[in-house]
TIKEVEX-900053 format. One line per 10 residues: number of its first residue (from 1); their letters; for each residue x, y, z of N, C-alpha, C. Coordinates in Angstrom, 2 decimals, always signed. Layout:
N
NUM	A	X/Y/Z/X/Y/Z/X/Y/Z | ...
This chain:
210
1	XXXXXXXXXX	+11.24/-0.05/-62.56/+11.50/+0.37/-61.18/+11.61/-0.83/-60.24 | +10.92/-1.92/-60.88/+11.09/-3.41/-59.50/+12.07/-3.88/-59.09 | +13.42/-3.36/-60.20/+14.65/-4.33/-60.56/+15.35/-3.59/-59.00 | +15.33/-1.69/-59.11/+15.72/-0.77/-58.42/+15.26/-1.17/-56.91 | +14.00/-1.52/-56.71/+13.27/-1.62/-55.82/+14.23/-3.03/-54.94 | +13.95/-3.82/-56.08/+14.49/-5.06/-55.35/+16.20/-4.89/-54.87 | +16.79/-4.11/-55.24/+18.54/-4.17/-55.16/+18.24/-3.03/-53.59 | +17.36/-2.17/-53.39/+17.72/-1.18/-52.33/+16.93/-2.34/-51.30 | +15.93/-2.96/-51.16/+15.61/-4.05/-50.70/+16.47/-4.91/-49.99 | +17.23/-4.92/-50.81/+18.38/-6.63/-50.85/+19.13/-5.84/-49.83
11	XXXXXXXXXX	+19.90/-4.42/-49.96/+20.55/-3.68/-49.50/+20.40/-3.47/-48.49 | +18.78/-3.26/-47.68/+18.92/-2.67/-46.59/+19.07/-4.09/-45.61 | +19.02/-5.03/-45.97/+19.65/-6.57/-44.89/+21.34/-6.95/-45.30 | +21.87/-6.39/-45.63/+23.31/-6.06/-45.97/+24.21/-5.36/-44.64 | +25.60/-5.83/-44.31/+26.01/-4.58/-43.22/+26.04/-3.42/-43.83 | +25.85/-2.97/-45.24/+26.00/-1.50/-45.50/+24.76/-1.25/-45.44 | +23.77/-1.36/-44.80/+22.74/+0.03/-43.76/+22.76/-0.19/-42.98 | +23.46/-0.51/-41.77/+24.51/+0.19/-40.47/+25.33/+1.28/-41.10 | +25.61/+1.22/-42.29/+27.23/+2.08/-42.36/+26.05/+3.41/-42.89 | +25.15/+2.96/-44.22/+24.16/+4.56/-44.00/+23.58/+4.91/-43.15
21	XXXXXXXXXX	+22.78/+4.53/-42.20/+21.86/+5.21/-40.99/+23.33/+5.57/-40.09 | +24.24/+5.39/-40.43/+25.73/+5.80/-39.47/+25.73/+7.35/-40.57 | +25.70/+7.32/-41.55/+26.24/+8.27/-41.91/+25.25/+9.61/-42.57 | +24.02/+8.88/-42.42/+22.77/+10.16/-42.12/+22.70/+10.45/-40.93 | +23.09/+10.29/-39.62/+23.45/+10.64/-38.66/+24.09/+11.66/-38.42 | +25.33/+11.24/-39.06/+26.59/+12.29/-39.09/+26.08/+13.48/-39.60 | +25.57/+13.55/-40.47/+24.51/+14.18/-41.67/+23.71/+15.04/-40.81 | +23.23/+14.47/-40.07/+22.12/+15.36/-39.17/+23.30/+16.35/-37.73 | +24.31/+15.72/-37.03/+25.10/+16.25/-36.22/+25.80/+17.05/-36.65 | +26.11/+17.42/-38.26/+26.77/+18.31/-38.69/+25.95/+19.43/-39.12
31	XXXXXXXXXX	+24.77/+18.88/-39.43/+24.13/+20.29/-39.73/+23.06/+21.04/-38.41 | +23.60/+20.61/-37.21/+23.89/+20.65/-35.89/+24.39/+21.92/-34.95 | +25.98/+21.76/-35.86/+26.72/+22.62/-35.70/+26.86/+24.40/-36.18 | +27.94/+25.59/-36.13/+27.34/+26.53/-36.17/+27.83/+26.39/-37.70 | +27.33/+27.84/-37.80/+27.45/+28.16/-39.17/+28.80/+28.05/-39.88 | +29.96/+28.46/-39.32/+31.08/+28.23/-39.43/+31.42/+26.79/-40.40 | +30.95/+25.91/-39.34/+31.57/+25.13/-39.51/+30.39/+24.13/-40.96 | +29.26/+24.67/-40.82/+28.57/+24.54/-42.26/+28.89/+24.83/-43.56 | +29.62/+26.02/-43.15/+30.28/+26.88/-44.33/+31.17/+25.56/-44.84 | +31.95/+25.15/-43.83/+32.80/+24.55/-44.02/+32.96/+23.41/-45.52
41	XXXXXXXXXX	+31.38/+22.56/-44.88/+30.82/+21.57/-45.81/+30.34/+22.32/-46.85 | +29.98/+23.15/-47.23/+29.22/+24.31/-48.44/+30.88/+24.06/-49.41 | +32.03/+24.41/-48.60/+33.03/+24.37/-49.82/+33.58/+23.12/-50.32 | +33.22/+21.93/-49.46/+33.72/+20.84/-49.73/+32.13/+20.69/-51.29 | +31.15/+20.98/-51.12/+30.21/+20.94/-52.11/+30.75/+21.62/-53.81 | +31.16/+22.97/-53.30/+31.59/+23.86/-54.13/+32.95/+23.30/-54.85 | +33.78/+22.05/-54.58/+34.84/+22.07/-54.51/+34.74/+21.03/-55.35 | +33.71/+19.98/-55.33/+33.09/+18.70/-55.88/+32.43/+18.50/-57.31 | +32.24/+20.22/-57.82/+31.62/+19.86/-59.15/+32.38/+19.86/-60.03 | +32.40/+19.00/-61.21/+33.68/+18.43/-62.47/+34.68/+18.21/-61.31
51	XXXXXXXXXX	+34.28/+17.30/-60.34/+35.78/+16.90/-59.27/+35.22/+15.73/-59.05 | +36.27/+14.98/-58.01/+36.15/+13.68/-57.68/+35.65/+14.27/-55.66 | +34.79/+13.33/-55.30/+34.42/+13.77/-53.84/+36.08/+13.28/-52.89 | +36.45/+12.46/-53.59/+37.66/+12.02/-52.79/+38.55/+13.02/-52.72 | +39.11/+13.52/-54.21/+39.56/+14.31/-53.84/+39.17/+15.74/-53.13 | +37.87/+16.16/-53.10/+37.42/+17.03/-52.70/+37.22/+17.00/-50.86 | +37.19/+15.49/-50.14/+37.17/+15.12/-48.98/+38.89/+15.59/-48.77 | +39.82/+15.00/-49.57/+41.16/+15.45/-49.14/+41.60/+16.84/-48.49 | +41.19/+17.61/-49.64/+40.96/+19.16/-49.83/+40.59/+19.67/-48.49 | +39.25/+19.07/-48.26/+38.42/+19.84/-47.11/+39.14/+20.13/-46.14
61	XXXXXXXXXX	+39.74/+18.27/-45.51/+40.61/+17.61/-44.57/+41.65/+18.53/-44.13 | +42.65/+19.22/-45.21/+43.40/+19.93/-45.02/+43.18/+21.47/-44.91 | +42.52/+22.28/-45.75/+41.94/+23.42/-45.62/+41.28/+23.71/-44.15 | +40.47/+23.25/-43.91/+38.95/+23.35/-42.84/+38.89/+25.06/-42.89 | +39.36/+25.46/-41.58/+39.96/+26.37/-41.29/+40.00/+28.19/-41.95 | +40.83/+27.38/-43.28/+41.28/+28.57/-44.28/+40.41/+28.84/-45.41 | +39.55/+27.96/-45.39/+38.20/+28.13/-46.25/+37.73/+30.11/-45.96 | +37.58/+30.22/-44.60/+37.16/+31.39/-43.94/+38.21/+32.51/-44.32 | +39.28/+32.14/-43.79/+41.00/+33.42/-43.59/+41.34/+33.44/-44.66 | +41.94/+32.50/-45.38/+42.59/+32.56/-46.19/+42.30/+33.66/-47.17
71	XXXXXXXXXX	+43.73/+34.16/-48.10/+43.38/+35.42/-49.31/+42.77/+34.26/-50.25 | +42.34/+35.04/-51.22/+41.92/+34.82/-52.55/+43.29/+34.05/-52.75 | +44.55/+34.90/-53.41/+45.76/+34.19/-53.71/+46.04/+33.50/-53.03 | +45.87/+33.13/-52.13/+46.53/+32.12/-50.85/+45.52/+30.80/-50.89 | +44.12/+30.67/-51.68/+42.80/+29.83/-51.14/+43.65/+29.08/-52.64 | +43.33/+29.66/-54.12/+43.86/+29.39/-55.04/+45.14/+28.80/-55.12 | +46.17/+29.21/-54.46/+47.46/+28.40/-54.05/+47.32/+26.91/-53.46 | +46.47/+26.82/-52.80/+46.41/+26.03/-52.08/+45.56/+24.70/-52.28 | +44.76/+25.11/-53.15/+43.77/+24.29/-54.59/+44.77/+23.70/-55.39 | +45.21/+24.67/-56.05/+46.64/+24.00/-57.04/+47.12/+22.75/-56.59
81	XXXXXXXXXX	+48.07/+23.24/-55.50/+48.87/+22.34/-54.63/+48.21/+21.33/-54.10 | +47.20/+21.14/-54.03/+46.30/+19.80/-53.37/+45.85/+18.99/-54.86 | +46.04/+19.87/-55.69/+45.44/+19.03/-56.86/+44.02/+18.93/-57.64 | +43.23/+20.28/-57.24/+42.22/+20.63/-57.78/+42.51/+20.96/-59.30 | +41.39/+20.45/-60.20/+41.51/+20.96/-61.28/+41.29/+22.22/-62.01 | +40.46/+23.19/-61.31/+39.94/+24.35/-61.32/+40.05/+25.42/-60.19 | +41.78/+25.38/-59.57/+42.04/+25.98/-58.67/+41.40/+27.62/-58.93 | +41.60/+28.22/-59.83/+41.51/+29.76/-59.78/+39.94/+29.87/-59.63 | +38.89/+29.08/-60.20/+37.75/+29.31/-60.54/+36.91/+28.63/-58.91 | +37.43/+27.68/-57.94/+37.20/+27.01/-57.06/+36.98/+27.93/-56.07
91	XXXXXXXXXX	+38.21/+28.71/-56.04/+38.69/+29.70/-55.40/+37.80/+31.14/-55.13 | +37.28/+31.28/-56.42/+36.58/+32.50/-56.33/+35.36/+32.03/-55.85 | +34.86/+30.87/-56.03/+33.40/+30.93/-55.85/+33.68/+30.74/-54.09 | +34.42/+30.20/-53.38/+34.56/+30.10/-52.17/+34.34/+31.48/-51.67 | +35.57/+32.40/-52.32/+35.70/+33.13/-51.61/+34.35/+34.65/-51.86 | +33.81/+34.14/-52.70/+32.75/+35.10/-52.61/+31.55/+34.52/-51.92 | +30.91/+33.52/-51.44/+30.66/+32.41/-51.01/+30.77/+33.06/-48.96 | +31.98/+33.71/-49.14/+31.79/+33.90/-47.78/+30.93/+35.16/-47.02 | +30.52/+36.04/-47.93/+29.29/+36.86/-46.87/+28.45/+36.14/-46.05 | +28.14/+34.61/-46.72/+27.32/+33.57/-45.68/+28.03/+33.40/-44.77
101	XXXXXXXXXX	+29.03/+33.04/-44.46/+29.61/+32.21/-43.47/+28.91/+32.05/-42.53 | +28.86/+33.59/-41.97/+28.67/+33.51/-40.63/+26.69/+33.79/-40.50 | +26.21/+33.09/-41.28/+24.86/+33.43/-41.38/+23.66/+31.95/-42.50 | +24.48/+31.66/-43.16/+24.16/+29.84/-43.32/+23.11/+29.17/-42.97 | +23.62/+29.30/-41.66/+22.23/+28.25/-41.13/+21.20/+29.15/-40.49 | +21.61/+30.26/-40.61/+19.47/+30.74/-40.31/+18.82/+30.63/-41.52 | +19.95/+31.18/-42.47/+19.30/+31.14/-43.81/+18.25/+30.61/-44.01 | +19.08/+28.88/-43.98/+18.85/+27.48/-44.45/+17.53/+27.50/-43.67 | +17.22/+27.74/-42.50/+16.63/+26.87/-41.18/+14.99/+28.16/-41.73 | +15.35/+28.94/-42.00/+14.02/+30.17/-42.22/+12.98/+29.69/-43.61
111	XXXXXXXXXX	+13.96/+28.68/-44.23/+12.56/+27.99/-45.58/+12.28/+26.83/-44.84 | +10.97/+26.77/-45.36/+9.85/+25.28/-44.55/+9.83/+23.83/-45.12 | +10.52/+24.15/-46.68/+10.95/+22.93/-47.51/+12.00/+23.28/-48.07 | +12.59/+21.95/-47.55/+13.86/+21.79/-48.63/+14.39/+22.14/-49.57 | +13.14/+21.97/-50.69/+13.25/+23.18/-52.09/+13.16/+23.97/-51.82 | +12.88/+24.60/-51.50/+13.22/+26.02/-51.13/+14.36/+26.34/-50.55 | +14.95/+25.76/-49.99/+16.31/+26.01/-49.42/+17.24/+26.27/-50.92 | +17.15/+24.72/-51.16/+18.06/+24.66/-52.52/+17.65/+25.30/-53.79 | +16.44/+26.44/-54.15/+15.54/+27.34/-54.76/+17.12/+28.56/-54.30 | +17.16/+28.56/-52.87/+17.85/+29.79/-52.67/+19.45/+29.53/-53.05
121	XXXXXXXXXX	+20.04/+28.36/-52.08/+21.32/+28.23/-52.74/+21.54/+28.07/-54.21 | +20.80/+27.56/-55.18/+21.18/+27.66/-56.57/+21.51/+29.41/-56.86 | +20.24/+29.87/-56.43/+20.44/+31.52/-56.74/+21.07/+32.36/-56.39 | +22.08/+31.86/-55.53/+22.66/+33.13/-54.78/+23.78/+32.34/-54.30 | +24.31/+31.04/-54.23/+25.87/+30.63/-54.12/+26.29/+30.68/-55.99 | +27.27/+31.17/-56.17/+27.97/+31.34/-57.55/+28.72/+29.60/-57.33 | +28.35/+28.70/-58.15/+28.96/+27.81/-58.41/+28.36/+26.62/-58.04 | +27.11/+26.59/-57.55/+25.89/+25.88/-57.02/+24.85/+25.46/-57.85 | +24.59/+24.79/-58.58/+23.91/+23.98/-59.26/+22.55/+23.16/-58.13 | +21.38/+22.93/-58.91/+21.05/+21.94/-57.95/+21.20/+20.77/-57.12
131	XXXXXXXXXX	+22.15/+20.30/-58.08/+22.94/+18.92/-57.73/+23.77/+19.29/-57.38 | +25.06/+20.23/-56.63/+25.51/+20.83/-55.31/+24.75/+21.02/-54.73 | +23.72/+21.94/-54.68/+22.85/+22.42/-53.62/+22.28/+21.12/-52.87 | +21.44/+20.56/-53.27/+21.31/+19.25/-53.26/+22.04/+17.85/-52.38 | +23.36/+18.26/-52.90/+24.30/+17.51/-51.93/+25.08/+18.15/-50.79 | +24.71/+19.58/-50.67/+25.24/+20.07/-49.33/+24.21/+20.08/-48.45 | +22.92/+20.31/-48.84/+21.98/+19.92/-48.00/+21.53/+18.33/-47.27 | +21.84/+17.52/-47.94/+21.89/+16.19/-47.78/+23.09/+16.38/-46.78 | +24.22/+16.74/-47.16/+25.42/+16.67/-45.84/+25.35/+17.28/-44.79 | +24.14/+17.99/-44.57/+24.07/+19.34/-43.24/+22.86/+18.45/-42.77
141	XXXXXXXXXX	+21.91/+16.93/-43.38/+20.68/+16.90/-42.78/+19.48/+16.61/-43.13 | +19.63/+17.57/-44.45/+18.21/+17.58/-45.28/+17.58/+16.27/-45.84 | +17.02/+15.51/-45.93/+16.46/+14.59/-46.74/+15.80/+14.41/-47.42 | +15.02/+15.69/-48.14/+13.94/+15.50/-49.00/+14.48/+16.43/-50.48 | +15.54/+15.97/-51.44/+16.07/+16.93/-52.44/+16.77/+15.53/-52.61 | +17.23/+15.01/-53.85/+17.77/+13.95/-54.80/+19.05/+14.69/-55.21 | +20.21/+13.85/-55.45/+21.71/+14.41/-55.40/+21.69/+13.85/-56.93 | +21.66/+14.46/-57.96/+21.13/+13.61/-59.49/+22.67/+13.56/-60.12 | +23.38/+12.87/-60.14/+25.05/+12.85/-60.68/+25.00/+11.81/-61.68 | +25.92/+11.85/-62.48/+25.78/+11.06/-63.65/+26.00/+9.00/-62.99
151	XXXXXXXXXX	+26.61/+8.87/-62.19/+26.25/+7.90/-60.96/+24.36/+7.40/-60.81 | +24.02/+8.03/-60.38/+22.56/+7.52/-60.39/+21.99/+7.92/-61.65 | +22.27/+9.24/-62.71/+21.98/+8.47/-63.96/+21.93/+7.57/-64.89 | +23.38/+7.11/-64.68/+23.70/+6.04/-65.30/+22.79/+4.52/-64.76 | +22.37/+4.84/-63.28/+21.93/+3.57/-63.01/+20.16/+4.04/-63.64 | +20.02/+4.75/-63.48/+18.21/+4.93/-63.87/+18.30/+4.40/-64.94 | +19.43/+4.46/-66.03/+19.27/+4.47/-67.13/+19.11/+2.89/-67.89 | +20.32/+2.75/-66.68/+20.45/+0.80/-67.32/+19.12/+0.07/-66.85 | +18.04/+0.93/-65.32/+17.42/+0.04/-64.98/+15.98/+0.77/-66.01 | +15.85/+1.63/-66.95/+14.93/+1.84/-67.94/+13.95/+2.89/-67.28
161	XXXXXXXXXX	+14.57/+3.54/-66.53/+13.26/+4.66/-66.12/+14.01/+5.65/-66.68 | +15.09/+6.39/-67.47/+14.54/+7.24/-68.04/+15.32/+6.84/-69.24 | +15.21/+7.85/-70.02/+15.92/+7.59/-71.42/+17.60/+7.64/-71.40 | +18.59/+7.18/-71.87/+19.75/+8.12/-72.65/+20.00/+9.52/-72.81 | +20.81/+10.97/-71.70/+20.56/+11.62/-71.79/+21.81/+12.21/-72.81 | +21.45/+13.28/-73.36/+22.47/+13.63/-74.68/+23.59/+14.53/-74.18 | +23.26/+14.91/-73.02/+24.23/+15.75/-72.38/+24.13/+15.14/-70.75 | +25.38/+15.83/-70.19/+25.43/+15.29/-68.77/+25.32/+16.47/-68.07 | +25.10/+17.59/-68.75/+24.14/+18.99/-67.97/+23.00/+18.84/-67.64 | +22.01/+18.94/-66.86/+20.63/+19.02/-66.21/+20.06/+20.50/-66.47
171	XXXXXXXXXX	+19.28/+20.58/-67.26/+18.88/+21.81/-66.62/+17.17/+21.63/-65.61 | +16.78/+22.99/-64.87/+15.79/+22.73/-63.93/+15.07/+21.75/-64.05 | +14.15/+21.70/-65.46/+13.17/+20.92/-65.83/+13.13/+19.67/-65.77 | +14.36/+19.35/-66.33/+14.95/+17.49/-66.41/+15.37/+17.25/-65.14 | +16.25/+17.98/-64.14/+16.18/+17.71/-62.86/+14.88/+17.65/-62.09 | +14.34/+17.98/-62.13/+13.04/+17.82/-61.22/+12.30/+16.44/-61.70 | +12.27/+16.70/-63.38/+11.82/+15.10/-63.49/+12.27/+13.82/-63.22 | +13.81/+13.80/-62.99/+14.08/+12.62/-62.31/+14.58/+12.75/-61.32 | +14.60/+13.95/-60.41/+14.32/+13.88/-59.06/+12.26/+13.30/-58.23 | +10.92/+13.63/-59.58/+10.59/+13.12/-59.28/+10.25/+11.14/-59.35
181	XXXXXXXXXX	+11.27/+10.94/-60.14/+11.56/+9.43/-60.50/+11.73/+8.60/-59.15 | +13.15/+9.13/-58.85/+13.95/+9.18/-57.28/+12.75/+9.05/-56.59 | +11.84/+10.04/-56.55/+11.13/+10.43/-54.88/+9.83/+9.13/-55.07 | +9.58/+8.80/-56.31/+8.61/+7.34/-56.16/+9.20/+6.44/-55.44 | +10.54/+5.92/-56.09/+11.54/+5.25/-55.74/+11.74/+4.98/-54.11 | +11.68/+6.29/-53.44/+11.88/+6.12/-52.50/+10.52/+5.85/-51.77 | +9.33/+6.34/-51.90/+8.23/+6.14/-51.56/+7.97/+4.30/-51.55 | +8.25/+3.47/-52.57/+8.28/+2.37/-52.83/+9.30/+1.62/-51.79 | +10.26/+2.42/-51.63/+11.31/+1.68/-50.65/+11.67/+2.02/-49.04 | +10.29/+2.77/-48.89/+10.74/+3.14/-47.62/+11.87/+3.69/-47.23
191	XXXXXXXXXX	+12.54/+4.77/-47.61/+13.50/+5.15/-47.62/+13.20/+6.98/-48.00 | +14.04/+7.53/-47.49/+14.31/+9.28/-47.75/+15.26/+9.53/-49.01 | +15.09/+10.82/-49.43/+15.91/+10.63/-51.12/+17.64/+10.70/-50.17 | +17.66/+11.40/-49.28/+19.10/+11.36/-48.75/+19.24/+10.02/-48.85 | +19.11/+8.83/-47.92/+19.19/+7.80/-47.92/+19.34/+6.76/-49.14 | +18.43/+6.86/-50.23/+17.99/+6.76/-51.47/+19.67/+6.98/-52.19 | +19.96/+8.18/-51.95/+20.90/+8.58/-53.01/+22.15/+7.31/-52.36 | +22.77/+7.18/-50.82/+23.75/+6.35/-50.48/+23.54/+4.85/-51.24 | +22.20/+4.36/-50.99/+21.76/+3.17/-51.58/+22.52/+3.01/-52.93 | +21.96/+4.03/-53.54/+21.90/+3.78/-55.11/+23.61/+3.89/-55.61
201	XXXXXXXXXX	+24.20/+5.02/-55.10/+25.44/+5.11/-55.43/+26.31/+3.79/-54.49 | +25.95/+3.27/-53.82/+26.93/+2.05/-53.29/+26.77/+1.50/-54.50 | +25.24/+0.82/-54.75/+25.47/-0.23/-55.66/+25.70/+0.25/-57.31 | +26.33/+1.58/-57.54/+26.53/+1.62/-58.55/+28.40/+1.73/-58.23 | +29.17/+2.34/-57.15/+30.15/+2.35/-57.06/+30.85/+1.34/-56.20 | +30.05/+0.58/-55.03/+30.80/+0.03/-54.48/+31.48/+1.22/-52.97 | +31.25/+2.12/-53.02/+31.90/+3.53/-52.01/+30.39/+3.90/-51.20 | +30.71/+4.25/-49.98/+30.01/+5.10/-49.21/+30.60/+6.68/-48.81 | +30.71/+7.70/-49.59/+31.67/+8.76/-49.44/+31.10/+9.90/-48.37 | +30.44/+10.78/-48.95/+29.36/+11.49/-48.58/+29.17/+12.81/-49.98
């Protein structure tokens, strides 16, 4: 963990933490806003798993809007054409996805921890994993839930806190255990796992996305 310790260290006297405390900001002003427009970020989440966030930022960029209106055939059309890989299947989980819309953020705002928030979105968004859940909460605000992607696995892995995993599925158990890896990590570095997660994925990608 010293090697980890020392690189988020090195990091935070770097200009890239101006560019994160800029963009946990944003983080907090968006999950600010109404539900609508939460929803909004919920599909850019939904849109991101077996995807690239870039392309899934593209997506958003253009959609916003039609996430809400749009038909089923018309949301799916429009996945295709942007270049999603799982237009038909993207599609449905959005569009069933929307009885929240307009109700999101009380949801969210009525659990007292974080886990618990993301306890509920795993269970009840179709296509929500913890590690979505996880990272839409981090984009609306939240800071205490670890975004666990094969990105910061790969770095736990080279820096020896956990093993070689045999699959790149998580299930609950193994997520929590190196989400509690993460939350030492961050305890050691003065830092929030939101925060934590930008750190770690710069210096494994070089990108600040969201």
């Amino acid at each position: 963990m010293k090697s980890l310790i020392k690189i988020v260290e090195t990091l935070k006297y770097e200009s890239i933490h101006d560019t994160i405390q800029y963009k946990m900001f944003e983080f907090e002003e968006l999950g600010k806003k109404n539900s609508n427009d939460i929803f909004k970020e919920l599909c850019f989440c939904l849109l991101t798993a077996n995807f690239s966030a870039e392309g899934g930022i593209k997506i958003q960029n253009s959609i916003q809007n039609g996430f809400m209106g749009l038909s089923l055939e018309q949301l799916s059309s429009e996945l295709s054409r942007l270049g999603h890989r799982f237009p038909n299947a993207r599609a449905n989980f959005i569009f069933e996805a929307r009885k929240y819309k307009d109700d999101i953020k009380n949801i969210l705002s009525s659990f007292s921890e974080d886990k618990q928030a993301r306890e509920w979105l795993a269970k009840n968004i179709k296509g929500l994993g913890y590690k979505e859940a996880s990272h839409f909460l981090r984009n609306i605000g939240y800071k205490n839930v670890a975004i666990i992607d094969f990105h910061i696995i790969d770095l736990l892995t080279k820096n020896g806190l956990i093993e070689p995993l045999k699959s790149k599925s998580l299930n609950a158990k193994k997520y929590l255990e190196i989400e509690n890896i993460l939350t030492e990590l961050a305890k050691k570095t003065n830092t929030n796992l939101g925060e934590l997660d930008l750190y770690l994925w710069y210096e494994e990608t070089g990108k600040i996305l969201k």
